[in-house]
C-alpha positions as CSV (number, residue, x, y, z in Angstrom):
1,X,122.9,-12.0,99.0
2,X,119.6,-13.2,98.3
3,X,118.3,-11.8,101.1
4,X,119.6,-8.5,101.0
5,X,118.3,-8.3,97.8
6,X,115.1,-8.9,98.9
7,X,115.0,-6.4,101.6
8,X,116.5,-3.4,99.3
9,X,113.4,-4.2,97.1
10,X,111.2,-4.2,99.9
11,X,112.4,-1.4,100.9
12,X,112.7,0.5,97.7
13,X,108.6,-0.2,97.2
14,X,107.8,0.8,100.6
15,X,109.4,4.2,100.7
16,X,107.7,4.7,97.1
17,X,104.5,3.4,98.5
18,X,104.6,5.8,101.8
19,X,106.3,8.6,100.1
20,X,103.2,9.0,97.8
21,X,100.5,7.8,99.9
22,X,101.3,10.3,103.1
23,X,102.6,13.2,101.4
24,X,99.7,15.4,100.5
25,X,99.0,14.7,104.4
26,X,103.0,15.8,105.5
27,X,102.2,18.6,102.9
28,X,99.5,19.7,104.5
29,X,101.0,19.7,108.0
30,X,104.3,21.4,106.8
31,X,101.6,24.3,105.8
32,X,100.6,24.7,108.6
33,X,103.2,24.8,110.7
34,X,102.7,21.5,112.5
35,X,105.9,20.0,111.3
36,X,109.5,21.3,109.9
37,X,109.7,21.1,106.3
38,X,112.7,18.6,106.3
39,X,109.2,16.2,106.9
40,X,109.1,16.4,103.2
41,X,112.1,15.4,101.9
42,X,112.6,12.3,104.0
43,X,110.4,10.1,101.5
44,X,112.0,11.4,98.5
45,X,115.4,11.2,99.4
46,X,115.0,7.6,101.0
47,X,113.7,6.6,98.1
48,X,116.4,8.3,95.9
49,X,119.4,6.3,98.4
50,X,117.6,3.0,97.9
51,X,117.0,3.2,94.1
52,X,120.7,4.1,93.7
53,X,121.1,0.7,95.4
54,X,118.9,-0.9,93.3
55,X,120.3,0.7,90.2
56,X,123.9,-0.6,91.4
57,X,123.4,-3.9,92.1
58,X,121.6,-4.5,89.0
59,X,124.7,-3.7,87.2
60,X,126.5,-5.3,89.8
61,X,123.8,-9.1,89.0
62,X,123.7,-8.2,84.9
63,X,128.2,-8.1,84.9
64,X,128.2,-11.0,87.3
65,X,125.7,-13.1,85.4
66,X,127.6,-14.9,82.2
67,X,124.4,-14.4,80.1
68,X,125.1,-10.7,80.8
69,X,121.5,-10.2,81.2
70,X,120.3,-6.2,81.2
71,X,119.1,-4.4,84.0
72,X,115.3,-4.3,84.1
73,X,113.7,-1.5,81.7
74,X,110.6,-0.9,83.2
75,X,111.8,-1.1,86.9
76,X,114.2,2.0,86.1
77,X,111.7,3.8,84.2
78,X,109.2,3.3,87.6
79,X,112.0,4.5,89.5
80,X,113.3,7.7,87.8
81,X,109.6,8.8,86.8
82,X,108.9,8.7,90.6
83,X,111.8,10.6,91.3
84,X,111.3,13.2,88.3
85,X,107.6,13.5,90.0
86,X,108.6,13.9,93.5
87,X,111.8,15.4,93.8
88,X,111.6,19.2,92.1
89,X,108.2,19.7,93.5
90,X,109.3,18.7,97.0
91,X,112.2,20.9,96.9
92,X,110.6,23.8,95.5
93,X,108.0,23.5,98.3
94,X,111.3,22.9,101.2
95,X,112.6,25.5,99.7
96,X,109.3,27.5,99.9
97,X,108.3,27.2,103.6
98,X,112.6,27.3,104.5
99,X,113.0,30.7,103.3
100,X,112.3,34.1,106.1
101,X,109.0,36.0,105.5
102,X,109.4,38.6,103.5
103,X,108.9,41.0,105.7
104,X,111.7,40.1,108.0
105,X,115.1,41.1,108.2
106,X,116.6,37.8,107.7
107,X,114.9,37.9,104.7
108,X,116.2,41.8,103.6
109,X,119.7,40.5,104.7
110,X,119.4,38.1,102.4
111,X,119.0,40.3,99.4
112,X,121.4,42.7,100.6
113,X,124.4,40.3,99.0
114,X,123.2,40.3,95.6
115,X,125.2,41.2,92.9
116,X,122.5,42.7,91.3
117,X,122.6,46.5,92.1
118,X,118.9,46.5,91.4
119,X,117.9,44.2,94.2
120,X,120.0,46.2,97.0
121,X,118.6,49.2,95.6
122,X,115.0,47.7,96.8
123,X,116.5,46.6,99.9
124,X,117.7,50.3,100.7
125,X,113.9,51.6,99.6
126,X,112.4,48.2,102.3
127,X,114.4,49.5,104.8
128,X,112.4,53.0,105.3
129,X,109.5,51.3,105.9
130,X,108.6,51.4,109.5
131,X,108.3,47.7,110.3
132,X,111.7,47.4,111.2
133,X,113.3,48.3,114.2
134,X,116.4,51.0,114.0
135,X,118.7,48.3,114.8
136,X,118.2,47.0,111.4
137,X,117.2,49.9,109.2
138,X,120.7,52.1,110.2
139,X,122.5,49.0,109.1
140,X,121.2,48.5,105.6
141,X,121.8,52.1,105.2
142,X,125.2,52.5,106.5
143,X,126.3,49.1,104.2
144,X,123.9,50.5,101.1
145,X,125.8,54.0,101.4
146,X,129.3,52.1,101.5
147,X,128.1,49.8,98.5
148,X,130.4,50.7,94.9
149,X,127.2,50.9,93.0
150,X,125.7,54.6,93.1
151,X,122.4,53.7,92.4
152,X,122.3,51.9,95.5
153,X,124.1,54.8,97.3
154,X,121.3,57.4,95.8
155,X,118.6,54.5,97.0
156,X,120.3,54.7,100.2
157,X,120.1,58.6,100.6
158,X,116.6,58.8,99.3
159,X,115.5,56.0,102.2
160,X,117.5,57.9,105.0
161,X,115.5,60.9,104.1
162,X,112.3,59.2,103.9
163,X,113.0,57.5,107.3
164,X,114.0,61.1,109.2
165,X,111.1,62.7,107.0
166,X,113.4,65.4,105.4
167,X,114.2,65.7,101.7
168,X,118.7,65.6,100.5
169,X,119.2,68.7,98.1
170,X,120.9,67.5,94.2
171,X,123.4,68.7,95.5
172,X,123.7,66.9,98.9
173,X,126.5,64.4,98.7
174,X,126.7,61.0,99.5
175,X,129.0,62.1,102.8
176,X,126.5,64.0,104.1
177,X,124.0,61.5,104.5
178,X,126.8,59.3,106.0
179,X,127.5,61.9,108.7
180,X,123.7,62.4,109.5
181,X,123.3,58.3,109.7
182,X,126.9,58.5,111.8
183,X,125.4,61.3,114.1
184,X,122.0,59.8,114.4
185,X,123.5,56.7,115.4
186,X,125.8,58.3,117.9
187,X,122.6,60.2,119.6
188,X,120.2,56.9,119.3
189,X,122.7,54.5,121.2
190,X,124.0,57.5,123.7
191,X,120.0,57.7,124.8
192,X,119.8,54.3,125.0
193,X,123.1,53.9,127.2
194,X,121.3,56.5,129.4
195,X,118.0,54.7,130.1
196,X,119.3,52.0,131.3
């Protein structure tokens, strides 16, 4: 017991010593593109598993003990200020270099689910903007001019338009732009069938 005791300590104030010492380093490299971000939460959440150890059989020693000794103040105040100073910061900066560019379509597909009507609305307006292929643009549209929410359907309309450089009428109806889309879509994938 003795011994493993020993070695969870050890371990618990290397991990602590490493984690700090070779993160600005990992950091760096993550920027970069060197390494994958999960580089930076390996220290962190090491140290978090080990110091749950710790914190256990502490408990576990001070019931055991008949003096009922406490567990060490000072030791868990090292431990969860570590933790307080490591963890958000290394998870906002996974979280960070995890997510798409914005530019890309993962990203835009991402946005496209959000229950606020506002953000697909933008994702409709993105998707006229010529740095995506059709592949990707004719979908957003075709799901933003099925969406319940008619702002995102009028975002949807006004984008189509933008994107086929023509202008809908007040009085052009939602169906109509679906039918354009629909017959665009027919005449884009018909050409491509034929060049190949």
């Amino acid at each position: 017991m003795i011994l493993l005791r020993t070695i969870l300590y050890f371990s618990l104030l290397l991990t602590s010593a490493t984690t700090l010492l070779t993160r600005p380093y990992l950091l760096e490299q993550v920027r970069l593109g060197d390494l994958h971000p999960w580089w930076i939460l390996c220290g962190p959440i090491l140290f978090a598993i080990f110091f749950v150890f710790y914190i256990i059989d502490e408990i576990y020693k001070a019931n055991a003990t008949t003096l009922k000794s406490k567990v060490p103040f000072l030791a868990l105040v090292f431990g969860f200020t570590i933790l307080l100073f490591l963890l958000p910061s290394t998870f906002r900066e996974y979280r960070t270099r995890n997510t798409p560019q914005i530019t890309s379509p993962a990203f835009l597909d991402g946005l496209l689910s959000s229950k606020d009507a506002r953000v697909r609305s933008l994702v409709m307006l993105a998707s006229s903007c010529s740095l995506h292929d059709d592949k990707h643009w004719s979908t957003w549209i075709e799901t933003g001019l099925s969406d319940n929410d008619p702002m995102v359907q009028e975002a949807a309309k006004f984008a189509l338009g933008k994107r086929f450089g023509i202008h809908f009428s007040s009085d052009s109806s939602i169906e109509d732009a679906r039918n354009m889309l629909k017959n665009w879509n027919a005449s884009f994938f018909a050409e491509k069938k034929s060049l190949k």
